[in-house]
N, C-alpha and C positions, 0 to 999 in steps of 0.2 A: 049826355055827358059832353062837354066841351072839349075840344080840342086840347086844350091845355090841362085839363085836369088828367084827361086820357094821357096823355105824355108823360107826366107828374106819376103816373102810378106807372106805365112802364118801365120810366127809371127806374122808380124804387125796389121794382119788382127785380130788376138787373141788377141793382146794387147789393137786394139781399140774397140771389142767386151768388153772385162773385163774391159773398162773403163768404156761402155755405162753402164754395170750392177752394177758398185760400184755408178754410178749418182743415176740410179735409183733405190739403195734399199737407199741412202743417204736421196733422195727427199721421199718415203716412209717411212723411220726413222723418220724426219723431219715430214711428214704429220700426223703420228700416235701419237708424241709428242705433237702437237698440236691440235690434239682430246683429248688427256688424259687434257691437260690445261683449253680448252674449258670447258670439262665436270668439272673439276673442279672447274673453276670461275664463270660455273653456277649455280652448286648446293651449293656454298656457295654463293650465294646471296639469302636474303631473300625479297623476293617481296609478302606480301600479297596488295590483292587488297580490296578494301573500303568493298565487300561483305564480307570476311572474315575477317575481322578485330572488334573484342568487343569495343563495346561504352560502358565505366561504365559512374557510374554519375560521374558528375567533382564538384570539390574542387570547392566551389561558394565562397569563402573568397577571397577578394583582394591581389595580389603579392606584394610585398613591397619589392623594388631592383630587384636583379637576382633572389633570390633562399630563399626569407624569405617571412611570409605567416603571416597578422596578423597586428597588431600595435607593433612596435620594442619599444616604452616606455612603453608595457607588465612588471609589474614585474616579471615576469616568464620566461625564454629563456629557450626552448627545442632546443636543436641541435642533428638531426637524422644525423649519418651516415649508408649509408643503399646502396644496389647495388640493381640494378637492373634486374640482373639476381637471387638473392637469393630469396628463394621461402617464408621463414621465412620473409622477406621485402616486400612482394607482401604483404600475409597476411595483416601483420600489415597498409599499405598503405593503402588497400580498407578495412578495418576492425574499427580497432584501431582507428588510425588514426581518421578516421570520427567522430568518438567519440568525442575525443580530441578537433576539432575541432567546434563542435558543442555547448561544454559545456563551454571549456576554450579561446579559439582563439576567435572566435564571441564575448565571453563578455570581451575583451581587458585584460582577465589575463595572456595568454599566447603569447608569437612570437613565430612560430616558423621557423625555419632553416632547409635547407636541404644540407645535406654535401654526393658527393658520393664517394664509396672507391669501383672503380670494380679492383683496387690490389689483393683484398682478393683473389678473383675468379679467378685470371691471366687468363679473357679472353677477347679477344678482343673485340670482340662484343660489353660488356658492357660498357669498353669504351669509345666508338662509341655512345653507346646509354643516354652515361653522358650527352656527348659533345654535341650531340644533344638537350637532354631537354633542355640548358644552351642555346642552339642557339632561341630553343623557347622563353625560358625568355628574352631575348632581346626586345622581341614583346609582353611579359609579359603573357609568355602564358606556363611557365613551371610547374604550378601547373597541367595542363589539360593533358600536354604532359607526364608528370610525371603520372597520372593517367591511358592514354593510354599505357605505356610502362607496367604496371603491371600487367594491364588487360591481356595482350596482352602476357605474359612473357612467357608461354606455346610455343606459336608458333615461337617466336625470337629467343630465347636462346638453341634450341635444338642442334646448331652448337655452340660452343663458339667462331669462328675464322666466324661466316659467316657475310658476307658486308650485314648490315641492312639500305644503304644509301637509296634506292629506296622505302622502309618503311617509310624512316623517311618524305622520303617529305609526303610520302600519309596522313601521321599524321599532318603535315604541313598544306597541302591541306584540310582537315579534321575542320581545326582547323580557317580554313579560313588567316592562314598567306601571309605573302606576301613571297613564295618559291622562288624566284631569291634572297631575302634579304637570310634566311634561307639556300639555298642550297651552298651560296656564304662562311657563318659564317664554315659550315661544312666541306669543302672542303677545308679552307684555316687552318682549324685546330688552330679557333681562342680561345678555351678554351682549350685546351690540357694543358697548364701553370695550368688553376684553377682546373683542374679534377687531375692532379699532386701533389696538395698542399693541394687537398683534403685528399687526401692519407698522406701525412707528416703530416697535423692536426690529425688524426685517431693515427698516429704512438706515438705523440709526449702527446696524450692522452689513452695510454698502450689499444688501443681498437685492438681487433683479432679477432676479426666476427662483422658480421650485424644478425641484426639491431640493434646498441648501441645509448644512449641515454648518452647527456650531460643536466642533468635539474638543471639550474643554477651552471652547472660547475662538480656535481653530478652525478658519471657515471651508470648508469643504461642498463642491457643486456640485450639480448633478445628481443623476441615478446610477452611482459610479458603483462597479463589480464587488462583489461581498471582498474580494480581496484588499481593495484598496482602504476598504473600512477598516477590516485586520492591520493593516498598516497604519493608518493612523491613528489606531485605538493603540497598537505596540508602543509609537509613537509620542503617544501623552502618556504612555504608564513609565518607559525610559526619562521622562521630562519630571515626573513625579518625584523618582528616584533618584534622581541626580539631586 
């Protein structure tokens, strides 16, 4: 064999070596990119399972619509906008709240409304977890689901971007809905419009945190003491009457 042909075939023999090895660190770039993805879409899923998940008590007032709680010919209308992730909204939800609804909502003075703004908190999650309650209301079941999410807000929202889809059915499931109706409402991204508009009412009534109050149009802040609610629930029913 010639000198030059012997050469000829060494290269080529090196050229299709350092092809075989650009395959294989491509296919290990590739396989190691796809471990970092994995571990990322799974630790941003939130799965708890029905053991860990808090049962509070639920809202025993009948739904009225989507997301209103009570007799709407109330002369009184509270409208809460509140997120789900904020921890001042939990409070108030399992707190407050029950108050309100025991004294004023039950005896037909009050309606109230749930408006959500997870804008404030620009995370996804909460989002997700609007649109959800909303899918429950469907099945008239957002006041429970809404109870659930608060209880529960510890262990949801410790990721703000993580996929709570796999939760929400178990709350679904939970709650005894019909989850192909539910898992269908959530996937197709059937209130993202209302949880958007939610946010534009919030804007277009100068609110910048949760949990704010409209009582009868009357903007009220905070997760302020069952008293001062009394007060300005006395408040609009004196303004009624005049």
């Amino acid at each position: 064999m010639s000198s030059r042909k012997f050469i000829e075939e060494r290269r080529q023999k090196k050229q299709r070596q350092n092809n075989i090895l650009v395959i294989i660190m491509a296919l290990g770039a590739v396989l190691v990119i796809g471990a970092f993805v994995l571990a990322f879409v799974t630790t941003n899923r939130v799965n708890l399972s029905a053991r860990q998940i808090i049962t509070p008590e639920f809202t025993q007032v009948e739904q009225d619509g989507l997301n209103g709680l009570g007799n709407p010919d109330a002369p009184i209308v509270i409208e809460e906008f509140s997120d789900f992730g904020c921890t001042h909204c939990a409070d108030f939800a399992l707190e407050t709240k029950k108050l309100i609804e025991e004294e004023y909502v039950k005896t037909g003075q009050v309606y109230f409304v749930f408006h959500s703004v997870g804008g404030l908190l620009n995370a996804p999650a909460t989002f997700q977890a609007a649109e959800a309650a909303y899918c429950a209301g469907d099945q008239d079941a957002l006041w429970q689901f809404h109870d659930l999410l608060f209880a529960n807000q510890g262990k949801l929202f410790l990721n703000g971007i993580g996929d709570l889809s796999k939760t929400m059915t178990t709350f679904a499931e939970m709650l005894d809905l019909d989850t192909n109706q539910f898992d269908a409402c959530l996937a197709e991204g059937k209130y993202q419009t209302l949880t958007a508009n939610d946010q534009a009412l919030a804007t277009e009534n100068g609110i910048t945190g949760t949990p704010s109050f409209l009582i009868n149009g009357v903007l009220l802040k905070g997760n302020q003491p069952f008293e001062n609610f009394q007060t300005a629930i006395a408040d609009a029913l004196l303004e009624i009457a005049e």
